[in-house]
Structure formats: C-alpha cells, structure tokens
C-alpha positions in Angstrom: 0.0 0.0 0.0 1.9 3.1 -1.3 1.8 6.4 1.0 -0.5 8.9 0.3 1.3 12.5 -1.7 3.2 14.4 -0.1 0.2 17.4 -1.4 -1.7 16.1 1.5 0.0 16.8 4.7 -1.2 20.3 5.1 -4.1 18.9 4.7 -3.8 17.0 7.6 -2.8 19.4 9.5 -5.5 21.2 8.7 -8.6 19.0 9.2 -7.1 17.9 12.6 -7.6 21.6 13.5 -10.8 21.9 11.8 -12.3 19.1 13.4 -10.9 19.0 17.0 -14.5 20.2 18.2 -15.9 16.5 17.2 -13.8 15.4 20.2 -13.4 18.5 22.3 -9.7 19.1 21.6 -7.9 21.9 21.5 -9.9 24.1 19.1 -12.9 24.1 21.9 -10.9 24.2 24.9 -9.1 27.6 23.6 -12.8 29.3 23.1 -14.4 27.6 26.2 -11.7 26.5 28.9 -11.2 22.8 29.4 -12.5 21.3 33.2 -13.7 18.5 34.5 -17.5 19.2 35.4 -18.9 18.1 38.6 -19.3 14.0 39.0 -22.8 12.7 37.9 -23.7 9.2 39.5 -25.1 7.5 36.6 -27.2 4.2 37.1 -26.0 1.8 34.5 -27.0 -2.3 34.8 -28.1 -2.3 38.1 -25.3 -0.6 39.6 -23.9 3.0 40.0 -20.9 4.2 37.8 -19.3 7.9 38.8 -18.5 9.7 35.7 -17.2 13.0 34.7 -17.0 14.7 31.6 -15.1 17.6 29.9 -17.1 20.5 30.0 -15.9 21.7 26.2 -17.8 18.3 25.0 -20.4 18.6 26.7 -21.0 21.9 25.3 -20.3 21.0 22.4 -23.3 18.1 22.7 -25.7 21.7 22.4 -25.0 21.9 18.5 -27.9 20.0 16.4 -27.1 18.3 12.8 -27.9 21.4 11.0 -26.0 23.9 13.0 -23.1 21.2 12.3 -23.8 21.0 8.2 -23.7 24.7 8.5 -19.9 25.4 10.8 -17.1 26.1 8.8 -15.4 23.2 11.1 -17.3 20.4 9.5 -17.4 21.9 6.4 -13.7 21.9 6.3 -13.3 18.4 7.8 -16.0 17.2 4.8 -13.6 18.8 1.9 -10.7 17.2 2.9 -12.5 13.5 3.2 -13.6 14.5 -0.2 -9.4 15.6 -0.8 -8.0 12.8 0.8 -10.8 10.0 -1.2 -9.5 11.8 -4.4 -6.2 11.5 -4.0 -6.5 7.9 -2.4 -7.9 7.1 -5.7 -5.7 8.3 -7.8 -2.3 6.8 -5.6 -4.6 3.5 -5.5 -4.5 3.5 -2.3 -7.0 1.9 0.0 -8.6 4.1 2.7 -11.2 3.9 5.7 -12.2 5.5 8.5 -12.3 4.1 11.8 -14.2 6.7 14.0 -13.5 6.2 17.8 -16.5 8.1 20.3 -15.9 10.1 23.6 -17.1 8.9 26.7 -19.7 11.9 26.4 -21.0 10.2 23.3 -21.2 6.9 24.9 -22.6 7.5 28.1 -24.9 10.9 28.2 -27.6 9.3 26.4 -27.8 7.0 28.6 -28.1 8.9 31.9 -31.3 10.1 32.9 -31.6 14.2 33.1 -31.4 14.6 36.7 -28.5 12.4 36.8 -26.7 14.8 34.5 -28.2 17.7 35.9 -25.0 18.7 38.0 -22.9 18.0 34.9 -24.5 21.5 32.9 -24.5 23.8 35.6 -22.3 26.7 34.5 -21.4 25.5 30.6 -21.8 27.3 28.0 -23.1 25.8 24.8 -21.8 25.8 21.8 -23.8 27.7 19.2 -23.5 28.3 14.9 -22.1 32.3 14.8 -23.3 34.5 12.1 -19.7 35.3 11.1 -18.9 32.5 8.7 -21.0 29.8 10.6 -18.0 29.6 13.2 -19.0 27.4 16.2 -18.8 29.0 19.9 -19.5 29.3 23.5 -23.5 30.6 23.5 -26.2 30.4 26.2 -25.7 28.6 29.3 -27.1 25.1 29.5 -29.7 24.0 31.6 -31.3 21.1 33.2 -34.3 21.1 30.6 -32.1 21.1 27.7 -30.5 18.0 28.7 -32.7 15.9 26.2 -31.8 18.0 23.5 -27.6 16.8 23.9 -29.1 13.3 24.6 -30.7 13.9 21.1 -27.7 15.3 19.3 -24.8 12.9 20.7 -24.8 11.2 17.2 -24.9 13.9 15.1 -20.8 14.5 14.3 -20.8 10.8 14.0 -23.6 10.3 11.8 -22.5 13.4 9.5 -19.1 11.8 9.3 -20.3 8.1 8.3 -23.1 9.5 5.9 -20.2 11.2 4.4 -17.6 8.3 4.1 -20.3 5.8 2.9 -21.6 8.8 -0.1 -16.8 8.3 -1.2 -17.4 4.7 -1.0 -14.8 4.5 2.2 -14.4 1.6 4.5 -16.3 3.2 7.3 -16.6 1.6 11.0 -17.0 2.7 14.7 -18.2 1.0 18.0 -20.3 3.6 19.2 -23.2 1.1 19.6 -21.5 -1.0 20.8 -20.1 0.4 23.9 -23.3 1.9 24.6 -24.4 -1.7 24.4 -22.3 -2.6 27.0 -22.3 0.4 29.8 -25.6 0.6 29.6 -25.6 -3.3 31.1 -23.2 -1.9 33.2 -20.1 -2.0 32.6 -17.5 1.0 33.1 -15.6 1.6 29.9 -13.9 4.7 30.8 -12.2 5.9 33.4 -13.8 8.1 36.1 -12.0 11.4 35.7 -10.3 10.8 32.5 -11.2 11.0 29.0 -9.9 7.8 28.0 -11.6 4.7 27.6 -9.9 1.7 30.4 -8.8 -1.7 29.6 -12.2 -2.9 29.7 -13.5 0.1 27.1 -10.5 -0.8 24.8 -11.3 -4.5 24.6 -14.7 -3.6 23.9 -13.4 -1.3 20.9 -11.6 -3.8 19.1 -14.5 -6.8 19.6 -16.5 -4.4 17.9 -14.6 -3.1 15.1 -13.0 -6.7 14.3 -14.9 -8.3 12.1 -15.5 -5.1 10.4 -11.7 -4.8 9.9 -11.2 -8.4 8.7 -14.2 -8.2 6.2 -12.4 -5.4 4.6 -9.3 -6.7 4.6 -10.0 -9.9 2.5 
C-alpha cells in the first residue's frame, strides 16, 4: 500500500484543526476552557458508575445536525475527506475511516436528566455564529435542555459516516457498541479521565474486528 502524496500533509494538519470540536480538543478548549464538570452518578446495569466529563464536550453536545452541516469546522473536515478519497484514488490506495466516540457520546444518552443535571451547571453551549458559521461558546445550559444533547450525541458521527459511505470508504465505529455494553453496566472509561480503560479498549476492538477483517479480505 503506497503512502498517500506528499500534497496532502497540510491537509492533515489542517482538518485535525478543523475538526478538533468532534472530540473537544484543542480548538474548543481555547474558546471555552477545558474542566472537568462536577461528578454525575449515573445508574447503569443495576449498579452506580461515577463519571465525569469535559465540559468543552459537553458543550459541544448543544449543537444540532444542522447547525453542524452549517460550521465552517465540518465543512472543512468534509472537503478534505472529499481531498483525501481523491487523491487515495488516484495513488490506488486503499482508505477507511475508523471513528472512535468520547465517553460523552457513549454515556450521556444514557443517563437520565437529573442524573446529568449537575454535569451543565455553569457551561456554555456551543452555538452556529453569524460570522462565517463559526462554532462557539453561546447560552448557558440547563437542566431542561439535557434531552436536546441526549438527542444530538450522534450527530458528528452520523454526518461523518453518511459522508464516508456517499466516497465509497471503509467506514466503522463501536459507538453502539459500547453503549451496548455500559448501559448493562459496565465501566468503559475511566472516572476522571477522558480515555476509555482496559475494559473500554477491549470492547473497541471486539467491535470493530470483524469489520476490519471483512475489509481486509
């Protein structure tokens, strides 16, 4: 499998900054601040699992699948899939996409409101700007909009597989899965960190295995 043109590393480079908001990285924590918000004590298969989350995600969790279409950050991130399929193509190269979810993703739609009700108090979410459809800190949350970021967890992901699928990529992620699996109660991610544990990691590759080895054959 050759390597993809040098043409394409500022390309890179630039997506990875474009689309840092889909996992609260560095473009959200510069507009928002990044902190842990308060612990929410989420019941998950019969038994109670303390969670935090990064503030900056759950903000961003505020922003519905149109406001998305519309942000010059996933605009950007959807011209360079469309860059990197095109010149994939022409290199004959072979390329997928395997997305990997935050623990916000995985687990806020599963909490109940007032379990998460502690977990918006003082956050700002993320909103579409006028100028040039920019995404940042708006309103502050509260409790009753909690089914609203329940609604939209799946929006970045589903924009981003729709997309793939519409190049004819090798798409796959184990979102489902690992909601599958902490809602029957298992703790896939660490308490106060953003990673996913040993247990969230297995989980992972179960599910995007046989994905990966029908693709590769």
């Amino acid at each position: 499998m050759r390597v993809l043109m040098q043409e394409t590393e500022d390309a890179v480079s630039a997506m990875v900054h474009a689309c840092t908001f889909l996992g609260g990285s560095q473009g959200i924590e510069e507009r928002s601040g990044s902190r842990h918000g308060k612990p929410a004590e989420i019941a998950l298969g019969g038994r109670t699992i303390d969670y935090t989350f990064y503030d900056e995600r759950i903000a961003a969790l505020n922003v519905d699948r149109e406001a998305l279409l519309g942000s010059i950050e996933v605009k950007t991130l959807l011209d360079f899939m469309d860059l990197f399929a095109a010149t994939a193509a022409r290199e004959g190269v072979t390329l997928g996409i395997v997305y990997l979810p935050n623990k916000e993703e995985v687990i806020v739609p599963l909490a109940s409101p007032d379990e998460l009700s502690r977990t918006v108090e003082d956050i700002r979410g993320h909103e579409a700007l006028v100028e040039g459809g920019i995404l940042a800190p708006g309103a502050l949350l509260t409790a009753g909009g909690i089914p609203d970021l329940q609604k939209n967890a799946d929006a970045a992901r589903d924009i981003l597989r729709e997309h793939a699928i519409e190049l004819g990529l090798f798409y796959a992620d184990p979102l489902d899965a690992l909601r599958k699996h902490s809602a029957a109660g298992e703790q896939l991610f660490y308490t106060y960190d953003t990673h996913m544990n040993q247990a969230g990691y297995l989980r992972t590759a179960q599910a995007l295995l046989p994905a990966l080895i029908r693709w590769l054959e």
